[in-house]
C-alpha positions in Angstrom: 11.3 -3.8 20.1 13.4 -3.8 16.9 12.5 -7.1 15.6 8.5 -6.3 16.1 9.2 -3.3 14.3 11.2 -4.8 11.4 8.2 -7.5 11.3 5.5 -4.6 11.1 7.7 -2.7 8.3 7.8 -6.3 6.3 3.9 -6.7 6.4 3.5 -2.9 5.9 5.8 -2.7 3.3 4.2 -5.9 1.0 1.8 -5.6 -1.7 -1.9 -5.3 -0.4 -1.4 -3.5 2.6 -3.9 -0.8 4.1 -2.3 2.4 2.6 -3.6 4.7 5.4 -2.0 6.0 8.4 -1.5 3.6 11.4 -0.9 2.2 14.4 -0.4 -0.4 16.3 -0.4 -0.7 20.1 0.6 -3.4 22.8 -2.2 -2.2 25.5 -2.1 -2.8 29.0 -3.6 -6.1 28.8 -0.8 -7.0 26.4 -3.0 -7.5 23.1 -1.7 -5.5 20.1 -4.5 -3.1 18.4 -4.7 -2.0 14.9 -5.8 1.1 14.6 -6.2 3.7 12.1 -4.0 6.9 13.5 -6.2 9.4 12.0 -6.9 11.8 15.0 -4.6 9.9 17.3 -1.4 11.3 18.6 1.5 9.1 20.3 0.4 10.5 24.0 -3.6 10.0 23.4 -2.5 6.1 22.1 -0.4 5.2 25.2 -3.4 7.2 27.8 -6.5 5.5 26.3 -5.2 2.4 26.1 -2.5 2.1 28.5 0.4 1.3 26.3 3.4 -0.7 26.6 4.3 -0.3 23.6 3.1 1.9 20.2 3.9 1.8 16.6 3.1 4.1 14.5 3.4 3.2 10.5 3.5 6.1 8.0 3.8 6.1 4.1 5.2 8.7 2.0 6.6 9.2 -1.4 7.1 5.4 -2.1 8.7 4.6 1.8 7.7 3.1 4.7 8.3 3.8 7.9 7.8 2.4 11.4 7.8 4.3 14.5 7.9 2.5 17.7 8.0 3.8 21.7 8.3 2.0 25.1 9.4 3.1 28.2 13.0 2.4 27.7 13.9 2.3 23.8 12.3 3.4 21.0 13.1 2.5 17.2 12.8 3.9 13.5 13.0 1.6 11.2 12.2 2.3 7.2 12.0 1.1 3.7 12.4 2.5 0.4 10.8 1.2 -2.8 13.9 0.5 -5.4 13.6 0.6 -9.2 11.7 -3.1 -9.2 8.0 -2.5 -7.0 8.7 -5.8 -5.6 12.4 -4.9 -4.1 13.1 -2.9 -0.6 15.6 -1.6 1.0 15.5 -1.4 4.6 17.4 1.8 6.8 17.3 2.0 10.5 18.2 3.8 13.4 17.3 2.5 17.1 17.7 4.7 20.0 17.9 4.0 23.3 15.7 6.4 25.3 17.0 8.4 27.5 13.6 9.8 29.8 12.5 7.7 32.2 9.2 6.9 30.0 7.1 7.3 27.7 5.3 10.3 28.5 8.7 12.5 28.2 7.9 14.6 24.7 10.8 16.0 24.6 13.0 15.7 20.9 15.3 13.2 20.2 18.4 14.1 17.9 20.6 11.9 16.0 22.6 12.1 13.3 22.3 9.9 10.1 
């Protein structure tokens, strides 16, 4: 799960991207959708289409950040534009998840 997610920051994180909110899910079937996460929550992604897996890639303030869920890990993983546009610097945490999937809500806390 982290190296799909460190692959998804990369492409979200390069010149040209899509700019909006989204996300991407592994569906039931096992093909990945892109979709645009306006309206969407994490729970109405993995319902509708069955999810595996669910990545959800957000941009703020010149960062990047990717989201991802399963039933038994999930993942943050983030980049921050540096003084050159062209030049990242990639922060991550991974988590192992604790619930027994990925319908379990509940807050995770960790400490950076």
């Amino acid at each position: 799960m982290f190296r799909r997610a460190k692959s998804i920051l990369e492409v979200a994180a390069s010149p040209g991207a899509n700019s909006g909110p989204t996300a991407i899910v592994l569906d039931r079937s096992g093909q990945l959708r892109v979709i645009n996460q306006d309206g969407w929550s994490r729970l109405g992604l993995i319902e509708e289409f069955g999810a595996r897996e669910v990545y959800l890639i957000n941009r703020r303030a010149g960062s990047v950040t990717v989201e991802g869920w399963s039933a038994n890990d999930c993942c943050t993983v983030s980049t921050k534009q540096t003084g050159n546009p062209w030049t990242y610097a990639a922060r991550s945490h991974v988590m192992p998840q604790l619930s027994s999937g990925l319908n379990d809500l509940s807050p995770s806390v960790w400490n950076s």
